[in-house]
N, CA, C, O and CB atoms as a CASP TS submission, in Angstrom:
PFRMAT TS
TARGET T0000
AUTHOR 0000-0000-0000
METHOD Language model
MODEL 1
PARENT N/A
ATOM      1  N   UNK     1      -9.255 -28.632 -18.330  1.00  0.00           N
ATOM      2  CA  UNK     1     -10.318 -27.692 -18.088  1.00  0.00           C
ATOM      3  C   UNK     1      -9.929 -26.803 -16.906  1.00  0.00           C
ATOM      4  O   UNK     1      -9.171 -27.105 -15.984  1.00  0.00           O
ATOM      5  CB  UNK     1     -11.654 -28.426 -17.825  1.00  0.00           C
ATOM      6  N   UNK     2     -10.422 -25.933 -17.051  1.00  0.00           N
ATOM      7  CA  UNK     2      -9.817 -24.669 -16.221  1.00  0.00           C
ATOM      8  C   UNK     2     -11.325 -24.815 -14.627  1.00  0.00           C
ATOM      9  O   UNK     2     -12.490 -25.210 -14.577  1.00  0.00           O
ATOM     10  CB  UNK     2      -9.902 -22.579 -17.670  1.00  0.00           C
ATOM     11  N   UNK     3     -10.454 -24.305 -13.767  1.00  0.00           N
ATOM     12  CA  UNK     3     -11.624 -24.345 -12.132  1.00  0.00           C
ATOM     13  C   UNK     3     -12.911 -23.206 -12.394  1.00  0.00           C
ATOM     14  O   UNK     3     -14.066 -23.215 -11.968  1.00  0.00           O
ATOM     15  CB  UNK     3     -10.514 -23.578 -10.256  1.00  0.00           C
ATOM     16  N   UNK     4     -12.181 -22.225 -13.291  1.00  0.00           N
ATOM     17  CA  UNK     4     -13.357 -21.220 -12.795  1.00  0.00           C
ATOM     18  C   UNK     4     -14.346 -21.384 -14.400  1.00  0.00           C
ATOM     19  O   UNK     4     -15.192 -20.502 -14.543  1.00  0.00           O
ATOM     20  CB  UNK     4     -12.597 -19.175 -12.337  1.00  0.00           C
ATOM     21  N   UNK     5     -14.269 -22.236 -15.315  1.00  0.00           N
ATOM     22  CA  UNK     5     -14.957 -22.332 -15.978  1.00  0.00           C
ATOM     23  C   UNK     5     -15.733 -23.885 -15.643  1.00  0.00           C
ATOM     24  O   UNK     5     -16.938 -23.973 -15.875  1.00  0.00           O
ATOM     25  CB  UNK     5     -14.309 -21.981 -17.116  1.00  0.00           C
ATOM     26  N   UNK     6     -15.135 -24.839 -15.206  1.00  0.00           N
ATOM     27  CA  UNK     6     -15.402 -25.991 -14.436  1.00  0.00           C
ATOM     28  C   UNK     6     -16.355 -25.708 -13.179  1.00  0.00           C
ATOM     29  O   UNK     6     -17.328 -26.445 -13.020  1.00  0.00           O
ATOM     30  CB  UNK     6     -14.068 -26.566 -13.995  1.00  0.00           C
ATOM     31  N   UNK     7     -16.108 -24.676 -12.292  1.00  0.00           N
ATOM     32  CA  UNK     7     -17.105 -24.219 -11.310  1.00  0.00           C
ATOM     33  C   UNK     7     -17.999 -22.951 -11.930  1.00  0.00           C
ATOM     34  O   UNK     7     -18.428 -22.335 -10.954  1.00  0.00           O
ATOM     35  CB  UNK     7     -16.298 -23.773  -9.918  1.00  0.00           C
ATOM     36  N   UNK     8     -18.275 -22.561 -12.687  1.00  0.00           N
ATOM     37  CA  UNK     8     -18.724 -21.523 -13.608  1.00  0.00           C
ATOM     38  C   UNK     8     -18.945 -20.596 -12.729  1.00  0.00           C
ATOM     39  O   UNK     8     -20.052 -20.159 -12.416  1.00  0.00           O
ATOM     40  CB  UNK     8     -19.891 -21.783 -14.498  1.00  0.00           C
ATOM     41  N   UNK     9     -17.202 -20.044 -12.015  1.00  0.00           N
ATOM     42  CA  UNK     9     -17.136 -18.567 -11.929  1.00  0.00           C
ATOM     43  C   UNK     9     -17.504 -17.721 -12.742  1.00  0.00           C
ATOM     44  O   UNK     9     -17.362 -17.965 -13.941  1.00  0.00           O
ATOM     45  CB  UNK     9     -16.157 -18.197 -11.788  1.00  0.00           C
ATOM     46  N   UNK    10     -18.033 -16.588 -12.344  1.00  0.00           N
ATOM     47  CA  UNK    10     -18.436 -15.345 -12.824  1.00  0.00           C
ATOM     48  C   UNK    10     -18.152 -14.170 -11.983  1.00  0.00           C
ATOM     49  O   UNK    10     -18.290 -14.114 -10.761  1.00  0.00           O
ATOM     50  CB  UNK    10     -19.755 -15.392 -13.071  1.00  0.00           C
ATOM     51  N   UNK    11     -17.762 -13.288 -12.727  1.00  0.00           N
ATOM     52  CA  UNK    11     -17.320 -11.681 -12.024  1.00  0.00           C
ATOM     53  C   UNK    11     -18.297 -11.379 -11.402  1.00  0.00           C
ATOM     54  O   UNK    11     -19.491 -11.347 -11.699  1.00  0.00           O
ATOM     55  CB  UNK    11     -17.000 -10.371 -12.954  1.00  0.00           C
ATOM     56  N   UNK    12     -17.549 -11.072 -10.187  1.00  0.00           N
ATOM     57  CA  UNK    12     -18.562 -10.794  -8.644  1.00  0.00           C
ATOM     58  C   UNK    12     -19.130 -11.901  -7.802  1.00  0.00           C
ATOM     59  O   UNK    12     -19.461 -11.718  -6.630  1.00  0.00           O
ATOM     60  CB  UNK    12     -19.963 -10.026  -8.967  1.00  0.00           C
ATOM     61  N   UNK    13     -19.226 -12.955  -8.369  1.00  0.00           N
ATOM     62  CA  UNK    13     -19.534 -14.120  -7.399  1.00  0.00           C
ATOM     63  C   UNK    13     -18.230 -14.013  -5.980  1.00  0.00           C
ATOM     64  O   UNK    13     -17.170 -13.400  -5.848  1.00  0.00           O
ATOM     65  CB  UNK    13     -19.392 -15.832  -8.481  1.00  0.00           C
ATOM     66  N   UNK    14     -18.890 -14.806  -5.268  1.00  0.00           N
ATOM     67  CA  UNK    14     -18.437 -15.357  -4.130  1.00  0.00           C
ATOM     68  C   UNK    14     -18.322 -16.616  -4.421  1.00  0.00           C
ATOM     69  O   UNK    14     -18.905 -17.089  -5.396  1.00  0.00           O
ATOM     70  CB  UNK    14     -19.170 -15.144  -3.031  1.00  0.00           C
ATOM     71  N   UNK    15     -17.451 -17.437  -3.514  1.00  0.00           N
ATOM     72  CA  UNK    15     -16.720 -18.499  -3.786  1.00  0.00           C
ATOM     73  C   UNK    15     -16.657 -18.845  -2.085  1.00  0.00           C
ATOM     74  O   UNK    15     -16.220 -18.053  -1.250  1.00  0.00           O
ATOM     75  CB  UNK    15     -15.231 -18.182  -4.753  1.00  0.00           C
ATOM     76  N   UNK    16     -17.212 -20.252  -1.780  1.00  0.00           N
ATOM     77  CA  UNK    16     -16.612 -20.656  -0.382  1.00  0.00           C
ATOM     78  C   UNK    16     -16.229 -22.310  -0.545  1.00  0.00           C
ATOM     79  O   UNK    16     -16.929 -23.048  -1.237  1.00  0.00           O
ATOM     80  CB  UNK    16     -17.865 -20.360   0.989  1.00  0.00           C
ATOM     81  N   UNK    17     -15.227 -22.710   0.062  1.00  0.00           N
ATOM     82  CA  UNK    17     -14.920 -24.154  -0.048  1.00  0.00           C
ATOM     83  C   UNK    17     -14.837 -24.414   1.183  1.00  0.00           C
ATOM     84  O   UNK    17     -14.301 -23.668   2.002  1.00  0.00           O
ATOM     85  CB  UNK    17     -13.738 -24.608  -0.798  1.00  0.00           C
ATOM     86  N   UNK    18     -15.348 -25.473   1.428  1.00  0.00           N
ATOM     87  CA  UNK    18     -15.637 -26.226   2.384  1.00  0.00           C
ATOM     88  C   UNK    18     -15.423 -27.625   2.332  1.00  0.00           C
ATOM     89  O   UNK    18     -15.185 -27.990   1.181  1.00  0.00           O
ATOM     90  CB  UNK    18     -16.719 -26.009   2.625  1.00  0.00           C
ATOM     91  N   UNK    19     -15.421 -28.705   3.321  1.00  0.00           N
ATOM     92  CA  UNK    19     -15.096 -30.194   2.953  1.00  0.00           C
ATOM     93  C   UNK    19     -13.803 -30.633   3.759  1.00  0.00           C
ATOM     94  O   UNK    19     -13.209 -29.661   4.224  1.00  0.00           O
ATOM     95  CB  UNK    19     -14.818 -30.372   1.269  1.00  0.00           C
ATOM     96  N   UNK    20     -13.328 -31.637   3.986  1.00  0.00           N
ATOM     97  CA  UNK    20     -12.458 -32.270   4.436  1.00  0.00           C
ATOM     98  C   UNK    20     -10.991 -32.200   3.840  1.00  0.00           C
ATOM     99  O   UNK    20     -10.028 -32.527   4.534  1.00  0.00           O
ATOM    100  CB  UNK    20     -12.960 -33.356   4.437  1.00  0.00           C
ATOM    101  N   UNK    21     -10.852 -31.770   2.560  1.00  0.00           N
ATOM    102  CA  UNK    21      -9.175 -31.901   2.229  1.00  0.00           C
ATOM    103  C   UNK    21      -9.067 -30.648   0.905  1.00  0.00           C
ATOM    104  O   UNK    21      -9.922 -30.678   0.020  1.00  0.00           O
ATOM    105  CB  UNK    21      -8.623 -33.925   1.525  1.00  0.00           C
ATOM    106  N   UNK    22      -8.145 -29.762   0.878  1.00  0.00           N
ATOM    107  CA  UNK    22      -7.960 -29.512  -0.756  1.00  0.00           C
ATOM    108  C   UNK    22      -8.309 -28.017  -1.069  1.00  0.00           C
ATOM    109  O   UNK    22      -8.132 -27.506  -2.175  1.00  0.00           O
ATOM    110  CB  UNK    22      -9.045 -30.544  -1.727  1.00  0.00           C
ATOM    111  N   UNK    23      -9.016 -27.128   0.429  1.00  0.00           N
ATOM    112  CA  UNK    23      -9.982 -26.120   0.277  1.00  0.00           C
ATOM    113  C   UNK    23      -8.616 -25.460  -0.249  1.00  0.00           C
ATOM    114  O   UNK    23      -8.601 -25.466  -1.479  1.00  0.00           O
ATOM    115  CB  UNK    23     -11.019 -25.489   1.650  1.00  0.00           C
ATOM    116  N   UNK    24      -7.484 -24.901   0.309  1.00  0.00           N
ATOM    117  CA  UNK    24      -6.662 -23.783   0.406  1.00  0.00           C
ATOM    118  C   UNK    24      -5.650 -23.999  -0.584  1.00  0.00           C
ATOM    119  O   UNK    24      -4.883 -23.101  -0.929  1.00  0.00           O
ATOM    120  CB  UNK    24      -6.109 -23.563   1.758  1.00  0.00           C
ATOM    121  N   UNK    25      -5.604 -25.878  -1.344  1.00  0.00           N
ATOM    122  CA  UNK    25      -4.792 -25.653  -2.440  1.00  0.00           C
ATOM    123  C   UNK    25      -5.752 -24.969  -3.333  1.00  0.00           C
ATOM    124  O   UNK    25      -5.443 -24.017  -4.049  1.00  0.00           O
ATOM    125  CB  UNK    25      -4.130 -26.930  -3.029  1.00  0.00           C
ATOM    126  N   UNK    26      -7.301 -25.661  -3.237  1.00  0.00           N
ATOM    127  CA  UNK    26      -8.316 -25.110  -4.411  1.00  0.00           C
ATOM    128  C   UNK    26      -8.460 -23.529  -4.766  1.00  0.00           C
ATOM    129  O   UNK    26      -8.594 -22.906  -5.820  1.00  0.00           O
ATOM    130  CB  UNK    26      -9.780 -25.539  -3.999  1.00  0.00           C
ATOM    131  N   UNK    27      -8.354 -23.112  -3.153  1.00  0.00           N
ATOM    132  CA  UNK    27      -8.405 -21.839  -3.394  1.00  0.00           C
ATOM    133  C   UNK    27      -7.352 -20.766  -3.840  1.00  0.00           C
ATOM    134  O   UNK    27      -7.699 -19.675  -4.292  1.00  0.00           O
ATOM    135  CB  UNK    27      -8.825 -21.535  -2.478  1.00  0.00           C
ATOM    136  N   UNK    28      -6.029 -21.148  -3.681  1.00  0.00           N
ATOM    137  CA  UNK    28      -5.144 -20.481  -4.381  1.00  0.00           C
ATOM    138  C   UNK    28      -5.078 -20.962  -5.746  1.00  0.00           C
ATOM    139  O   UNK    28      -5.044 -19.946  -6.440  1.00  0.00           O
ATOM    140  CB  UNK    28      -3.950 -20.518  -3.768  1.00  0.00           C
ATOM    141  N   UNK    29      -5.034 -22.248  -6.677  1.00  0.00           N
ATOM    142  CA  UNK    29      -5.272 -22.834  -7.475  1.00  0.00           C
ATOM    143  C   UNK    29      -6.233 -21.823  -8.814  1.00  0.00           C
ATOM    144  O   UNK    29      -5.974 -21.461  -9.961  1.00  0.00           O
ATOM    145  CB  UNK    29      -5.816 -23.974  -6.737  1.00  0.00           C
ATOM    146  N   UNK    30      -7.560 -21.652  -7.750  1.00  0.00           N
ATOM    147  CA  UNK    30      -8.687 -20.602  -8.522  1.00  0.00           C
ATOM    148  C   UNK    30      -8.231 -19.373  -8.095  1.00  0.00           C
ATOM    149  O   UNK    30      -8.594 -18.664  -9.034  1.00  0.00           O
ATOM    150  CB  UNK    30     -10.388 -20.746  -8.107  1.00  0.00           C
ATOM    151  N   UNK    31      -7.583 -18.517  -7.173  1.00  0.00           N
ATOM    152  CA  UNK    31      -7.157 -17.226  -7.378  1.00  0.00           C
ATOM    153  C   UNK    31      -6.450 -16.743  -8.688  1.00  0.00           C
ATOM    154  O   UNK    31      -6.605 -15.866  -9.538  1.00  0.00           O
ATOM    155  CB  UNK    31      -6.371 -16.995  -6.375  1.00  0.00           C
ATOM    156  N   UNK    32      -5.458 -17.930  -8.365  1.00  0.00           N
ATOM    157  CA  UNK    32      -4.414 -17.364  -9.620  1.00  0.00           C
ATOM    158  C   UNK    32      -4.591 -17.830 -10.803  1.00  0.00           C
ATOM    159  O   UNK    32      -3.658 -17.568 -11.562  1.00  0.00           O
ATOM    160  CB  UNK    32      -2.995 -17.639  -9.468  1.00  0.00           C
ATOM    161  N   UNK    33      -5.568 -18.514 -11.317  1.00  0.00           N
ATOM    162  CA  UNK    33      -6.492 -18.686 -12.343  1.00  0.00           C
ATOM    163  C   UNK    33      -7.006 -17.413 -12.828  1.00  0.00           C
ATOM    164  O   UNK    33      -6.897 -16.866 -13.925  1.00  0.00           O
ATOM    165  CB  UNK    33      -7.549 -19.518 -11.928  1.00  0.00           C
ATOM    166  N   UNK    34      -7.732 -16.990 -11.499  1.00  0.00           N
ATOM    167  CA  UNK    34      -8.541 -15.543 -11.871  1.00  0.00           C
ATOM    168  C   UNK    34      -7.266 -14.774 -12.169  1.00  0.00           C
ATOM    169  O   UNK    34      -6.952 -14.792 -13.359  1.00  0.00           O
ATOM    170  CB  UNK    34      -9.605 -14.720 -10.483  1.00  0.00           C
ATOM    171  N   UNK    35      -6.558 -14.183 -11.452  1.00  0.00           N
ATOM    172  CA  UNK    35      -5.910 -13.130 -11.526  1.00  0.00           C
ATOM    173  C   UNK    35      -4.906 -13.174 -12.825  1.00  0.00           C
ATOM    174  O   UNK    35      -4.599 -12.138 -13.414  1.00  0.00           O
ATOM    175  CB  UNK    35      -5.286 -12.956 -10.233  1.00  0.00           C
ATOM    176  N   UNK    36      -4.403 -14.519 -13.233  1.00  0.00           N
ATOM    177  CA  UNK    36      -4.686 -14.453 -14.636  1.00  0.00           C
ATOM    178  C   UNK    36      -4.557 -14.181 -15.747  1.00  0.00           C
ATOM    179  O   UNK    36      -3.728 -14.040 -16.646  1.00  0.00           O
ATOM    180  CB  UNK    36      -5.096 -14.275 -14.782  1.00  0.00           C
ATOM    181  N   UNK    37      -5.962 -14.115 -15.413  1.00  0.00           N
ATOM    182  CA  UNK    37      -6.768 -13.661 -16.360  1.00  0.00           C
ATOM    183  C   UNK    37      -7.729 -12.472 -16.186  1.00  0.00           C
ATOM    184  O   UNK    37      -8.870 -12.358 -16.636  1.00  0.00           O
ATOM    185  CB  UNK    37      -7.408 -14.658 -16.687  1.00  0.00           C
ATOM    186  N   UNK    38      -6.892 -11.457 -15.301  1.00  0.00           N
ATOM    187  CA  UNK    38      -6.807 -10.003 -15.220  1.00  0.00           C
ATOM    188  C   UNK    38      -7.749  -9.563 -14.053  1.00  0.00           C
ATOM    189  O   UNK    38      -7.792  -8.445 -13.540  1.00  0.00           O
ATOM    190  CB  UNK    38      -7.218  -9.313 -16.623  1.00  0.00           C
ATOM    191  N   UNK    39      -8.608 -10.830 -13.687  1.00  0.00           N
ATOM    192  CA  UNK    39      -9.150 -10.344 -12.308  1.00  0.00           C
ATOM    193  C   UNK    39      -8.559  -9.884 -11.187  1.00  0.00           C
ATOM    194  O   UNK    39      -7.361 -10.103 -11.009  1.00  0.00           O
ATOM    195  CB  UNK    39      -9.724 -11.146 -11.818  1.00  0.00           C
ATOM    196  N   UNK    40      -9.320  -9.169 -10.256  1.00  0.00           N
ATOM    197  CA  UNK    40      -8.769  -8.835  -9.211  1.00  0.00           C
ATOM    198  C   UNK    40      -9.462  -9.850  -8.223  1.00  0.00           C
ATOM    199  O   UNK    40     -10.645 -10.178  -8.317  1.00  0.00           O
ATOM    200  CB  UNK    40      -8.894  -7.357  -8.960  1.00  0.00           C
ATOM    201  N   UNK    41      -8.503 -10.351  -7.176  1.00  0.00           N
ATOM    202  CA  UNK    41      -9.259 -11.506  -6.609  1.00  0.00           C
ATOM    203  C   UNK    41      -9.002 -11.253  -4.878  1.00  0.00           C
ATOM    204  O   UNK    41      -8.012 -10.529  -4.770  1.00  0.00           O
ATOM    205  CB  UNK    41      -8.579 -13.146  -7.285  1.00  0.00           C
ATOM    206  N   UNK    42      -9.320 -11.455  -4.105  1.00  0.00           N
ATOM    207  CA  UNK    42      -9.512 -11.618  -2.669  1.00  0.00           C
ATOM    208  C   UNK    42      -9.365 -12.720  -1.996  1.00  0.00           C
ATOM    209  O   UNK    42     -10.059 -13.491  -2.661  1.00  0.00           O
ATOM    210  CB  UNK    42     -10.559 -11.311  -2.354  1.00  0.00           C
ATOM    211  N   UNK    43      -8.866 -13.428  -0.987  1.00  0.00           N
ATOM    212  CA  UNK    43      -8.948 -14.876  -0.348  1.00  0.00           C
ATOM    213  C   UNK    43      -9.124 -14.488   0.791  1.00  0.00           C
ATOM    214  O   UNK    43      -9.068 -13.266   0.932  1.00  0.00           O
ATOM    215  CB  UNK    43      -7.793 -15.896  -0.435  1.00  0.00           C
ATOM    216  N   UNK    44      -9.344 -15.163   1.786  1.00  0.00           N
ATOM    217  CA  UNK    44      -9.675 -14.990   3.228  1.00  0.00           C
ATOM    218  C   UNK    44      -9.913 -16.149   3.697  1.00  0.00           C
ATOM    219  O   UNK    44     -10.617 -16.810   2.933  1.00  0.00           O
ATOM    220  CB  UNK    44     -10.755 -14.156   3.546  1.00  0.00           C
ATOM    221  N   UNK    45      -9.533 -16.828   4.915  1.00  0.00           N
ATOM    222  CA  UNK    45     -10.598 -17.432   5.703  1.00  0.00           C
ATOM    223  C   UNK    45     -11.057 -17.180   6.784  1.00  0.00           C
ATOM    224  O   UNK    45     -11.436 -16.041   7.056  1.00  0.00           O
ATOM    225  CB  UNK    45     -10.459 -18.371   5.884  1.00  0.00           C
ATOM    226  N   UNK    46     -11.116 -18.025   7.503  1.00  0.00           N
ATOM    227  CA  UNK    46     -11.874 -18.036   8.823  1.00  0.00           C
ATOM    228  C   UNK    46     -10.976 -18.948   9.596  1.00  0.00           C
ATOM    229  O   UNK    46     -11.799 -19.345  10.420  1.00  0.00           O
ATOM    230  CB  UNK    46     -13.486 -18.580   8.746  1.00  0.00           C
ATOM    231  N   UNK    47     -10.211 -19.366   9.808  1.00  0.00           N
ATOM    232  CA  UNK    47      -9.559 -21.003  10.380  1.00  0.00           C
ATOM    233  C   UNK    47      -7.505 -20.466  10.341  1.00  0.00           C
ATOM    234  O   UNK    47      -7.009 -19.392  10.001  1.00  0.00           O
ATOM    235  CB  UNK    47     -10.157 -22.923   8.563  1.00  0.00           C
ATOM    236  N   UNK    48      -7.132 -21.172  10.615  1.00  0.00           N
ATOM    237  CA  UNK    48      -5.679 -20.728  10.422  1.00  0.00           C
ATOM    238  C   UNK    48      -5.303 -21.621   8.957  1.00  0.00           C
ATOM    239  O   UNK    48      -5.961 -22.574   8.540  1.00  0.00           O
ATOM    240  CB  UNK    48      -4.578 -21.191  11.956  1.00  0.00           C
ATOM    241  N   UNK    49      -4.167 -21.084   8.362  1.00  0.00           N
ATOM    242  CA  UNK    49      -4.098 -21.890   7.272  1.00  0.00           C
ATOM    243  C   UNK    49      -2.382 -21.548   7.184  1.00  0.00           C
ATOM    244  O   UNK    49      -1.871 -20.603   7.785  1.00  0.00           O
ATOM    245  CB  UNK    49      -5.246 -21.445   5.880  1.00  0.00           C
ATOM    246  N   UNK    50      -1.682 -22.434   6.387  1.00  0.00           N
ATOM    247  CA  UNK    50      -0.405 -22.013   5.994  1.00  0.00           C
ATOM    248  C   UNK    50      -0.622 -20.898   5.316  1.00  0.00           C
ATOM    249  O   UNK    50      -1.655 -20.750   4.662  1.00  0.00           O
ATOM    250  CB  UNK    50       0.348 -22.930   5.254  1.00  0.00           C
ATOM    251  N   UNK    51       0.732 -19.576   5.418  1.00  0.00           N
ATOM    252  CA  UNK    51       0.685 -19.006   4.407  1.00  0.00           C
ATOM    253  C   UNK    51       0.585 -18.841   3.062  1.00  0.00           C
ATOM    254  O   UNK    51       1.339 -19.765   2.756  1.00  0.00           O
ATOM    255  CB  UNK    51       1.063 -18.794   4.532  1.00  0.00           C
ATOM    256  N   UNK    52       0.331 -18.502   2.289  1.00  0.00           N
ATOM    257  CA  UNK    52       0.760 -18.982   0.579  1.00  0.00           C
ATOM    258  C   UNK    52       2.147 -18.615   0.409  1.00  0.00           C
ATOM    259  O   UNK    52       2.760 -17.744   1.025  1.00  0.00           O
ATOM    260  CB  UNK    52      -0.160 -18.112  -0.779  1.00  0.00           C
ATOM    261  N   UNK    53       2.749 -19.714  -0.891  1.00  0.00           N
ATOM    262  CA  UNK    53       3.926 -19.677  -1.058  1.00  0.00           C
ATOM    263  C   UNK    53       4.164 -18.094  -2.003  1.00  0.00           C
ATOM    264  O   UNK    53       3.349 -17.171  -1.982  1.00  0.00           O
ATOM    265  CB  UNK    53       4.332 -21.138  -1.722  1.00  0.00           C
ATOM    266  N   UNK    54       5.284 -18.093  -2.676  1.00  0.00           N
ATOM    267  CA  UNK    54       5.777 -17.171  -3.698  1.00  0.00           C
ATOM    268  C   UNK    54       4.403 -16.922  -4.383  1.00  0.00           C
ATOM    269  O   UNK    54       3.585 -16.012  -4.245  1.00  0.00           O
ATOM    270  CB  UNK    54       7.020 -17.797  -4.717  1.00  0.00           C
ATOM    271  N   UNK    55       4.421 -18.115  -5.225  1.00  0.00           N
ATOM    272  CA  UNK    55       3.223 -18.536  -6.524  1.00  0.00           C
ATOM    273  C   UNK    55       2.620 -18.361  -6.316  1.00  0.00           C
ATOM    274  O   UNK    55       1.891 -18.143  -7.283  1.00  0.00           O
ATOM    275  CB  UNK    55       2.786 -19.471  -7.105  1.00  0.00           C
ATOM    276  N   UNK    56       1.925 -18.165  -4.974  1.00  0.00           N
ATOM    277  CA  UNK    56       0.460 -18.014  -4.970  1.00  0.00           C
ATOM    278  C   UNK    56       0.006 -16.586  -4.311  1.00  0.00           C
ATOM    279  O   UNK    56      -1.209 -16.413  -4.215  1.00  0.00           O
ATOM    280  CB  UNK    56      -0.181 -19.263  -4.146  1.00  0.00           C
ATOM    281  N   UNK    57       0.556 -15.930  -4.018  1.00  0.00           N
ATOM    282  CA  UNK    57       0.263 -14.446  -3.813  1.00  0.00           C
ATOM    283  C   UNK    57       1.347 -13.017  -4.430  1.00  0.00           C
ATOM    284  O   UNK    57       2.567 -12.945  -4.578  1.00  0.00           O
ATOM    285  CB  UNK    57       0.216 -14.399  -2.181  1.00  0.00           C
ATOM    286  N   UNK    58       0.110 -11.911  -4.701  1.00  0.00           N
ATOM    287  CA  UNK    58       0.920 -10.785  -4.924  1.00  0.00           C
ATOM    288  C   UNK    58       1.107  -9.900  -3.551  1.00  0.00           C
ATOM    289  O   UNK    58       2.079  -9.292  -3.103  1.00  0.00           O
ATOM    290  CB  UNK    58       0.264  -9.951  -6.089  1.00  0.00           C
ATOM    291  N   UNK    59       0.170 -10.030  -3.217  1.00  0.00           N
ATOM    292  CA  UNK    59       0.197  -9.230  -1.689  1.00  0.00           C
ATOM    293  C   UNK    59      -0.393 -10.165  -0.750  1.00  0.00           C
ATOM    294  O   UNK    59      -1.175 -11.077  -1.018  1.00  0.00           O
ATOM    295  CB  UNK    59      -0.740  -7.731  -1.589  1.00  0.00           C
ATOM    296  N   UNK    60       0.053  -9.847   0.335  1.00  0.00           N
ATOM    297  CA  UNK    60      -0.520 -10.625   1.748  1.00  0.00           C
ATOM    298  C   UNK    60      -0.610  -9.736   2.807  1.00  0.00           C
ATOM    299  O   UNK    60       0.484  -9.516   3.327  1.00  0.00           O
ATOM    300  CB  UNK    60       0.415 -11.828   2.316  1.00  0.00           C
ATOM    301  N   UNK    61      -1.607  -9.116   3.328  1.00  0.00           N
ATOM    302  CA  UNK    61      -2.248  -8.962   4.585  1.00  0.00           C
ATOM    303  C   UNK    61      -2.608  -9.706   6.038  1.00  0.00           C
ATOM    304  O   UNK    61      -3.600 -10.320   6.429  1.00  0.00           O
ATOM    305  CB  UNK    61      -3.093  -8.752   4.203  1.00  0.00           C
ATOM    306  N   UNK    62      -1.489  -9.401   6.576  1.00  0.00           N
ATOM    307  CA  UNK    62      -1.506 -10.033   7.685  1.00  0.00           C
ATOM    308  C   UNK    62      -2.180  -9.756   8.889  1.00  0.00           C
ATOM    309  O   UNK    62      -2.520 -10.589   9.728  1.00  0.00           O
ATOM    310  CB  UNK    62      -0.529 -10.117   7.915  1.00  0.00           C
ATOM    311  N   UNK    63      -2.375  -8.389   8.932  1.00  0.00           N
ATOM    312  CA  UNK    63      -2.856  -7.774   9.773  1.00  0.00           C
ATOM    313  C   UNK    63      -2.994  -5.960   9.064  1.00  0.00           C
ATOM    314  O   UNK    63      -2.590  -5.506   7.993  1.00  0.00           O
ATOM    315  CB  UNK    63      -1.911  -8.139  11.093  1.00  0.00           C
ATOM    316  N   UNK    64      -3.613  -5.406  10.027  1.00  0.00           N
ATOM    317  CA  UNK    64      -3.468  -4.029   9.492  1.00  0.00           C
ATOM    318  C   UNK    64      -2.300  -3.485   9.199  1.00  0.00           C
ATOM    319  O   UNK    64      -1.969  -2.822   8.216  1.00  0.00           O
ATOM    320  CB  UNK    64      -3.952  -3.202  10.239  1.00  0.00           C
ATOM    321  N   UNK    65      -1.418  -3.978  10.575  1.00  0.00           N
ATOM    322  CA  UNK    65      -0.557  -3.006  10.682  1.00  0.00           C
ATOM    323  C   UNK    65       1.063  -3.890   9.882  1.00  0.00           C
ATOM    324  O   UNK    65       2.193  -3.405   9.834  1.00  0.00           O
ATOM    325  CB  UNK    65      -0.546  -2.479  12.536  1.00  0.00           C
ATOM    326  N   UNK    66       0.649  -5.150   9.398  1.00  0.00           N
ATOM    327  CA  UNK    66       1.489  -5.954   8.820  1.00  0.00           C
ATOM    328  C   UNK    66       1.142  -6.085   7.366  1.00  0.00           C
ATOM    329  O   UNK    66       0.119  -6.673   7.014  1.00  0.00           O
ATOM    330  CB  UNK    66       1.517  -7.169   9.504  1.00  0.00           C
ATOM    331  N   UNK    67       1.964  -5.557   6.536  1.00  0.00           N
ATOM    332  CA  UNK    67       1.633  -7.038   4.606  1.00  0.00           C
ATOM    333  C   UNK    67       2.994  -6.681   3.976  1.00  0.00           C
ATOM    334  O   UNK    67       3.810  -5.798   4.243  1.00  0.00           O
ATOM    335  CB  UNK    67      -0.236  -6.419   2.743  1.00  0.00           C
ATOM    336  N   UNK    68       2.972  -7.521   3.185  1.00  0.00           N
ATOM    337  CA  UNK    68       4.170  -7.797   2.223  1.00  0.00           C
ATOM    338  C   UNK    68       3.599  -8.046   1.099  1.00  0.00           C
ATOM    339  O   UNK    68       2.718  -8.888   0.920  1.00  0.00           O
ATOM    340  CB  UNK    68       5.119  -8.923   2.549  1.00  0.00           C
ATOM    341  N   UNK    69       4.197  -7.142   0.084  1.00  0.00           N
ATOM    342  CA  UNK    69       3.810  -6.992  -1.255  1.00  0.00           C
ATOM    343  C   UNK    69       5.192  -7.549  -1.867  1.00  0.00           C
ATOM    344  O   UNK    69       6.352  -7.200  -1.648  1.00  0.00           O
ATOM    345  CB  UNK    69       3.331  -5.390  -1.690  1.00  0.00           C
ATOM    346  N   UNK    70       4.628  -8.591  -2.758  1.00  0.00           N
ATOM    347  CA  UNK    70       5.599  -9.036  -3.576  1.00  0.00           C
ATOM    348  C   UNK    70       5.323  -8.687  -5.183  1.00  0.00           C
ATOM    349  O   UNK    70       6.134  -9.038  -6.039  1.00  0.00           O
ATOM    350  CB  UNK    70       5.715 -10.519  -3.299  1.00  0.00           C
TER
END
């Protein structure tokens, strides 16, 4: 079963994970789920996190004046 039909994403929702373990695999996990499947998707947090690997991003924003588009 797929995350965003398992969490019954829908276009335009917001999405926040929270909890003790799993948020930032979950959340790249459900990005690239969405994207896909042709969505355009956004991640962000609030906290420091590892970067994402290859697989898990097309672009990364690091800052304004920093991103790398892969």
């Amino acid at each position: 079963m797929q995350l965003a039909s398992s969490l019954r994403v829908r276009r335009g929702d917001i999405v926040a994970f929270v909890g003790g373990g799993g948020k930032t695999t979950t959340m790249f996990a459900l990005a690239g789920e969405l994207v896909a499947q042709g969505w355009r998707v956004l991640t962000t947090t609030t906290t420091m996190i590892a970067p994402p690997g290859p697989a898990d991003r097309t672009l990364v924003v690091i800052s304004p004046e920093r991103y790398e588009a892969i």
